[in-house]
C-alpha positions as CSV (number, residue, x, y, z in Angstrom):
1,X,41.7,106.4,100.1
2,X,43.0,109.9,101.4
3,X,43.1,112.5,99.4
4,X,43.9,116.3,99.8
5,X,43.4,118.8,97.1
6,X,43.5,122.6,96.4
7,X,41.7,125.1,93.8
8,X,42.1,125.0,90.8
9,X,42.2,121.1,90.8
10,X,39.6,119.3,92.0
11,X,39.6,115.3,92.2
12,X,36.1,113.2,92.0
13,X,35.3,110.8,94.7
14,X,36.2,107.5,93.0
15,X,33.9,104.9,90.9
16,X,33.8,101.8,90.4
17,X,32.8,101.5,86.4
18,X,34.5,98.5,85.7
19,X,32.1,95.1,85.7
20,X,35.2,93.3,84.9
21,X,37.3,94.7,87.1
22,X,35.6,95.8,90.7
23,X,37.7,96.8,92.7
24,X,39.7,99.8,90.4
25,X,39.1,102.9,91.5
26,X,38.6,105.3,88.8
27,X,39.5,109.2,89.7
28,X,39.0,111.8,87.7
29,X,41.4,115.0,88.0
30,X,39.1,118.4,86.9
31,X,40.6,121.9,86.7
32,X,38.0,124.5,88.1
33,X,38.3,126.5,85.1
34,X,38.8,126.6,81.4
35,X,42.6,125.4,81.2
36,X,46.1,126.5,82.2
37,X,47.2,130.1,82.2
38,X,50.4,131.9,82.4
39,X,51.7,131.4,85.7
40,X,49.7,128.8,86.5
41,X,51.7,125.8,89.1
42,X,50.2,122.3,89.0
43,X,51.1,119.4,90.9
44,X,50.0,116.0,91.0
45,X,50.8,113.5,93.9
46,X,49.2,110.0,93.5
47,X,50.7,107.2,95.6
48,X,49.1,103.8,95.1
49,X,49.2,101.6,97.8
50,X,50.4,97.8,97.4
51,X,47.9,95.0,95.7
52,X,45.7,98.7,94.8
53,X,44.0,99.6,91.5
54,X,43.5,102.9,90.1
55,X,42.7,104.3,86.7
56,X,43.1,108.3,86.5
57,X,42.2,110.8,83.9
58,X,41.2,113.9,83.3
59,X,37.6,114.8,83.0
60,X,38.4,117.2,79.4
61,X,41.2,117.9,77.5
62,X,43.7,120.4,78.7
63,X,43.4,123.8,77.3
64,X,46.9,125.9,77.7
65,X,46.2,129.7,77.1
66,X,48.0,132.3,75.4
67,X,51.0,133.6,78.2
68,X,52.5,137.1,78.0
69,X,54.8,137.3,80.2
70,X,55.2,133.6,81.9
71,X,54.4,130.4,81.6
72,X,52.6,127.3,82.9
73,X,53.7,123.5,84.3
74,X,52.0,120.9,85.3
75,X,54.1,118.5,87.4
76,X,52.4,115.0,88.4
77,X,54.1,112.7,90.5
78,X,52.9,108.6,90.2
79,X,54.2,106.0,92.9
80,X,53.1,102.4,92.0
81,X,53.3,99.8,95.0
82,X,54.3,96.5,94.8
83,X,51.4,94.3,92.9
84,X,49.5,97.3,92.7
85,X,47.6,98.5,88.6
86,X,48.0,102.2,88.0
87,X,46.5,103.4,84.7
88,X,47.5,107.1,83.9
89,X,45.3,108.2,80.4
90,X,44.8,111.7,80.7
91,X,42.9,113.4,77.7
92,X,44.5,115.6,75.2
93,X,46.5,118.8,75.2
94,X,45.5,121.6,73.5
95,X,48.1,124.2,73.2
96,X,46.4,127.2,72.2
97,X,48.2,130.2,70.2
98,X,50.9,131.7,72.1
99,X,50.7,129.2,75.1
100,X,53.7,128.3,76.9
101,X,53.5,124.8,78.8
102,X,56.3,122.7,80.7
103,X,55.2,119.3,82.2
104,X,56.9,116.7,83.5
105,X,55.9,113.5,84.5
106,X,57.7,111.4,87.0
107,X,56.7,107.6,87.7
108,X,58.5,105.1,90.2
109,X,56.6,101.3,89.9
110,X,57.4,98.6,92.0
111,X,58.8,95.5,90.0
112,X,55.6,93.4,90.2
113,X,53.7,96.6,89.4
114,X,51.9,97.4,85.9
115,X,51.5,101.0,85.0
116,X,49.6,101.8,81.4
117,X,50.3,105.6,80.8
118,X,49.2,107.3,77.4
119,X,49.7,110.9,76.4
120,X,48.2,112.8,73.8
121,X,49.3,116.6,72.5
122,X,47.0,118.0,69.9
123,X,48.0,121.2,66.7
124,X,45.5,123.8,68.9
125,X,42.1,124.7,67.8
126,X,42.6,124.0,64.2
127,X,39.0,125.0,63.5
128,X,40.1,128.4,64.2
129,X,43.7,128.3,62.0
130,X,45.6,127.7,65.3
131,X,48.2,124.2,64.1
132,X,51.2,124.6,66.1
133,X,51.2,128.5,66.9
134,X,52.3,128.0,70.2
135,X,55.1,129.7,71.7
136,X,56.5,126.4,73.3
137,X,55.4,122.7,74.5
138,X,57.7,121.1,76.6
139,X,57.0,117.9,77.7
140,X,59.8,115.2,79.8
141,X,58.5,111.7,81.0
142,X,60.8,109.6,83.4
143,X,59.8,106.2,84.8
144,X,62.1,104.2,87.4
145,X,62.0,101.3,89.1
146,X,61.6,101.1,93.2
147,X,65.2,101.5,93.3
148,X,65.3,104.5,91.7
149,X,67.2,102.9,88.1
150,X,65.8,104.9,85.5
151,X,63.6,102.7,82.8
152,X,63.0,104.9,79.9
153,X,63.7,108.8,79.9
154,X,61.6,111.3,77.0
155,X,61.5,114.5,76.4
156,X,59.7,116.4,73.6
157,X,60.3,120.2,73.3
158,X,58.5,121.9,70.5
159,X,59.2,125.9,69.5
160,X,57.6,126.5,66.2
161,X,59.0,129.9,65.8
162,X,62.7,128.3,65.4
163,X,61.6,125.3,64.0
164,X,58.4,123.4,62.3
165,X,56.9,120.8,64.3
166,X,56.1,119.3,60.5
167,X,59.8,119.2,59.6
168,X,61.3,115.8,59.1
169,X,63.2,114.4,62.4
170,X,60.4,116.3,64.3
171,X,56.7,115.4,63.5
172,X,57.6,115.2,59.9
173,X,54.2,116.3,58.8
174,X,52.2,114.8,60.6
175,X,50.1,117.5,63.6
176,X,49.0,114.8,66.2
177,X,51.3,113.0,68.9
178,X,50.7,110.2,71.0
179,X,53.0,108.7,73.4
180,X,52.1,105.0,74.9
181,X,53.8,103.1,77.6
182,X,53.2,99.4,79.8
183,X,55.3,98.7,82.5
184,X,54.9,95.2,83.4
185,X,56.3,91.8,84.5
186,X,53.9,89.7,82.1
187,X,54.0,89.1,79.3
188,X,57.5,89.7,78.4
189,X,58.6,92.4,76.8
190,X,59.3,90.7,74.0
191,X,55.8,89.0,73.1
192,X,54.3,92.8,74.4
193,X,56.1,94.5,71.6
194,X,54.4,91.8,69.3
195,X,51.3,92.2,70.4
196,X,51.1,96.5,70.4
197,X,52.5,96.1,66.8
198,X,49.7,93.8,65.9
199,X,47.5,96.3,67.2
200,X,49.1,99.3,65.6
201,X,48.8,97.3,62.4
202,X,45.2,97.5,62.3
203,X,45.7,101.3,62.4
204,X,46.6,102.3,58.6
205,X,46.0,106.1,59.1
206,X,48.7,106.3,61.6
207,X,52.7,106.3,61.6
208,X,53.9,104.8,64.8
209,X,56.9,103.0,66.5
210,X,57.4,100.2,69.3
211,X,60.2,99.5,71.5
212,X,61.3,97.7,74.5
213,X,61.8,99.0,77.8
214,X,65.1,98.2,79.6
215,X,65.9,95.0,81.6
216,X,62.5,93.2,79.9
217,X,60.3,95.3,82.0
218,X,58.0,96.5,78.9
219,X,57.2,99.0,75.6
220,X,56.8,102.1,74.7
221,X,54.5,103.3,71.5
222,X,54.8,106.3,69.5
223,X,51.9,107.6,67.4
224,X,51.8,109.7,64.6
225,X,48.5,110.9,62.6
226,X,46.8,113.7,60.4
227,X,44.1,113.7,62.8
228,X,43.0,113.5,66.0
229,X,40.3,111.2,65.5
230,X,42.6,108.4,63.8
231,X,45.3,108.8,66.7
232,X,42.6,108.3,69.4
233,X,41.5,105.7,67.9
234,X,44.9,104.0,67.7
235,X,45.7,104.5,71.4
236,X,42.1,103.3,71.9
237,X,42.9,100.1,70.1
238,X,46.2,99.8,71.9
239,X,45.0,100.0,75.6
240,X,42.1,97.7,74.8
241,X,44.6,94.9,73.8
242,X,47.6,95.4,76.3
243,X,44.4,95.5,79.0
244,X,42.8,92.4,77.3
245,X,46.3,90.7,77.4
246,X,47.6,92.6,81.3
247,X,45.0,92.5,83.1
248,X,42.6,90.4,81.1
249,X,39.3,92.5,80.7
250,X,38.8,94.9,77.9
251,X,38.2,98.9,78.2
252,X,35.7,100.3,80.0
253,X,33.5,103.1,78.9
254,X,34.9,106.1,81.1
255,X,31.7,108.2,80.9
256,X,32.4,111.2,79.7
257,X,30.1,112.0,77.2
């Protein structure tokens, strides 16, 4: 593995925590700090090589601060090599009053690939009255093939001071979003949407959608809750059975407290 990194991001040297899986490299990103500020410019290149296995996360959730006069992004950048297992499961955001974030997230997988990539954006700190005060949460996903063909395209964009994030066609009351994707070439896509909505079923708290990618090559989930707990728990439930089913072993305990 080479890496290269600069302050404020700081990547762990790699573990092996996995009895079922060995060889998969498990990285965790860290921000030397207590979140994002205004002005703040993250980037995140990962390139896994062919036949690899990775799983990366975050060591917390990501704390957004109130911006004045600018803004923050966080770009990350995920290359998938042929045969190669990325797993992309950052923890939660955590927009904060008055934050401002733009992220985008860019991944390019190799057609014998399997990428498992969940997102999570929390209200605020609703302990301290802060559900959806932000300024703005911006948020685009893109994932293509080696060939550059596009395989699913999202963007989210949330300004609560022109429009509720509760209103219907938006979160529709609900405060906590998940987003959920497998990009694979087994099962197919098919039995894989069958088997995330048997999963999803055993989540009764939760609102949430499945669909196909493009061309067969997998799903994508969508998770609505009340609560953070009940969505976690959801997407917890989720990546334990597409893993079972994937890469046949179940989720590991990632050790962070």
């Amino acid at each position: 593995m080479r890496q290269y990194q600069r302050a404020p991001l700081h990547i762990y040297r790699p573990i092996h925590l996995d009895p079922a899986l060995p060889d998969m490299a498990f990285v965790y990103l860290q921000q030397q700090g207590d979140g994002l500020v205004q002005g703040d410019r993250y980037r995140v290149d990962v390139d896994c090589a062919a036949e690899s296995a990775v799983h990366l996360t975050t060591q917390a959730p990501t704390k957004v601060f109130a911006a004045v006069d600018n803004y923050a992004t966080q770009l990350v950048n995920l290359r998938v090599g042929p045969g190669a297992v990325l797993e992309y499961l950052p923890d939660a955001v955590v927009p904060f009053r008055s934050s401002r974030l733009f992220q985008r997230t860019c991944v390019t997988v190799a057609d014998d690939a399997t990428v498992i990539l969940g997102e999570v954006l929390l209200p605020g700190r609703v302990a301290r009255g802060e559900a959806h005060v932000y300024d703005l949460f911006w948020s685009e996903m893109e994932i293509r093939d080696s060939a550059g063909t596009p395989l699913t395209a999202d963007t989210l964009r949330l300004r609560p001071d022109t429009l509720d994030p509760r209103s219907p066609g938006v979160l529709g009351g609900f405060d906590v979003l998940a987003s959920f994707y497998v990009v694979c070439a087994r099962p197919r896509s098919s039995d894989l949407v069958d088997l995330l909505r048997s999963a999803l079923a055993e989540a009764p708290e939760v609102l949430w959608g499945v669909s196909e990618l493009p061309r067969g090559r997998g799903a994508s989930v969508r998770i609505l809750g009340h609560a953070s707990a009940s969505v976690q728990a959801a997407v917890h439930n989720v990546w334990e059975r597409v893993r079972l089913t994937v890469l046949g072993a179940p989720a590991p305990d990632l050790r962070k407290g």
